[in-house]
C-alpha positions as CSV (number, residue, x, y, z in Angstrom):
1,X,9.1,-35.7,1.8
2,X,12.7,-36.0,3.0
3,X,12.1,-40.3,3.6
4,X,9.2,-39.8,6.7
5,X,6.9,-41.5,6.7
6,X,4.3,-39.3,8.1
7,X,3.7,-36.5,5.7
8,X,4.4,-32.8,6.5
9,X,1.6,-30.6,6.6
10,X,2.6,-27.9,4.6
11,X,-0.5,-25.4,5.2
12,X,1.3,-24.6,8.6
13,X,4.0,-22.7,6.2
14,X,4.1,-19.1,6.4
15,X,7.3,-17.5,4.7
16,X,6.5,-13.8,5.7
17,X,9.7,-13.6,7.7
18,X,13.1,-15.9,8.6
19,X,11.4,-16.2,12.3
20,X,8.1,-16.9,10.7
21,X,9.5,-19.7,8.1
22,X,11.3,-21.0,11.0
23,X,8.8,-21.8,13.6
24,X,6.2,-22.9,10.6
25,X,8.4,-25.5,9.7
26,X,9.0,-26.8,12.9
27,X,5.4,-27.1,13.2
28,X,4.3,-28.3,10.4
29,X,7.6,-31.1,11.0
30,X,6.1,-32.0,14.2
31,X,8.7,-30.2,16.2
32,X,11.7,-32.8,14.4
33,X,14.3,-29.8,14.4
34,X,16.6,-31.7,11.8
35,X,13.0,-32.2,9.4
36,X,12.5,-28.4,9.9
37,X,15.9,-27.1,9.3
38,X,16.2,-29.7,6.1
39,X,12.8,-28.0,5.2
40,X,13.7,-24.7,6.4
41,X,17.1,-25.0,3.6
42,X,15.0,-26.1,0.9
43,X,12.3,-23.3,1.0
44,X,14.7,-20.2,2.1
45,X,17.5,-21.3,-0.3
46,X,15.8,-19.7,-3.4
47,X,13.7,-16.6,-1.8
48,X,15.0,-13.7,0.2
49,X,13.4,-13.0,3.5
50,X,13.3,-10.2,6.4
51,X,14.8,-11.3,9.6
52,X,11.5,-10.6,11.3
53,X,7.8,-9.6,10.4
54,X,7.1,-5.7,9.3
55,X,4.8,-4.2,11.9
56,X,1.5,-3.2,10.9
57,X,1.0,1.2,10.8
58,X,-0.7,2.3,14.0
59,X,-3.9,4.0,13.6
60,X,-2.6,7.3,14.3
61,X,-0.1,6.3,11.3
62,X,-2.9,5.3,8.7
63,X,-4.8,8.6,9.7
64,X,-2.0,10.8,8.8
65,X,-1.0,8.9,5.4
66,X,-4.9,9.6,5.1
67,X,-4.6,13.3,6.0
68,X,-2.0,14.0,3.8
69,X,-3.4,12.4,0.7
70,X,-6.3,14.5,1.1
71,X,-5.0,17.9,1.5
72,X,-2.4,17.0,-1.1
73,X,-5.2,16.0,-3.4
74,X,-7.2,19.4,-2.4
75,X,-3.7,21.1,-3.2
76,X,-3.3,20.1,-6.8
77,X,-7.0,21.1,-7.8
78,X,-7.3,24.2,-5.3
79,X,-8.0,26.1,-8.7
80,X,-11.1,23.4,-9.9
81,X,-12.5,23.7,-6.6
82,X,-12.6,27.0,-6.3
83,X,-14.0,27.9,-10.0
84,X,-16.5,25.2,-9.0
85,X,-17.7,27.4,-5.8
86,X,-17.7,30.3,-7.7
87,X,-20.1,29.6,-10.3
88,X,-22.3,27.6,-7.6
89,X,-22.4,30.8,-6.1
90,X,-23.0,32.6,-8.8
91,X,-26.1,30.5,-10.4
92,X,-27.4,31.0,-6.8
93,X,-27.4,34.7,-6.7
94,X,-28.9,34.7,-10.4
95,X,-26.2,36.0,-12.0
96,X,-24.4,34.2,-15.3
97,X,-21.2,32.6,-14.0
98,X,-18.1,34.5,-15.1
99,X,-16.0,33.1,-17.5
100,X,-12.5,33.8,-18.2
101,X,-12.0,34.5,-22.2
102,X,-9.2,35.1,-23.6
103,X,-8.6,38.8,-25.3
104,X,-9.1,38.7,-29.1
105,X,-7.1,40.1,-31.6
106,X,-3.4,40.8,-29.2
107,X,-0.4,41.0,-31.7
108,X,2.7,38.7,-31.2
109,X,5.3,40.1,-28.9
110,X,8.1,41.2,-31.4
C-alpha cells in the first residue's frame, strides 16, 4: 500500500477515536510518520471521529442506571404487583381472591 515495500499491518488499526486512529497508524506504519499520516487521510477522510475515547461508566454509574430501571419498572406495574400480593394473600388465608366487577345494568350519563 502507498509504494512500500513492506506491507502494513492493518490489524493494529483501531478507529474508536482521532488519538486512537492516530497512534494505530503509526504503529501499524512502523512509526514512518509520513506512511501514517498518508494512511491516517485515507481512513479518517470518509468517517467522522471523536477527538478522544468515551470513558467507560464507573461502577457507581452502572449501579444507579441499574437502580433506576428497576424502581421505574416497579413504578409502571405498582398496580400488577400489588393485585398479585393480594390474591397470594388471599389463597393463603382461604379466602376466594376478590375480584373487581364491573356494576351491571348503570344507565348512560345523559
Amino acid at each position: 500500500m502507498f509504494g512500500r515495500n513492506t506491507p502494513i499491518d492493518l490489524a493494529q488499526i483501531r478507529p474508536t477515536s482521532k488519538i486512537a486512529l492516530k497512534m494505530s497508524c503509526l504503529a501499524a506504519c512502523g512509526n514512518n510518520v509520513e506512511e501514517a499520516q498518508k494512511l491516517y487521510d485515507f481512513i479518517a477522510s470518509d468517517i467522522n471521529l471523536p477527538d478522544t475515547d468515551v470513558m467507560p461508566p464507573s461502577g457507581f454509574d452502572k449501579f444507579k442506571s441499574s437502580a433506576e430501571g428497576i424502581f421505574g419498572w416497579l413504578g409502571e406495574h405498582k398496580d400488577s404487583i400489588v393485585e398479585g400480593i393480594n390474591m397470594i394473600q388471599a389463597l393463603r388465608g382461604g379466602q376466594a381472591p376478590v375480584v373487581a366487577t364491573p356494576p351491571a345494568n348503570v344507565p348512560p350519563l345523559p
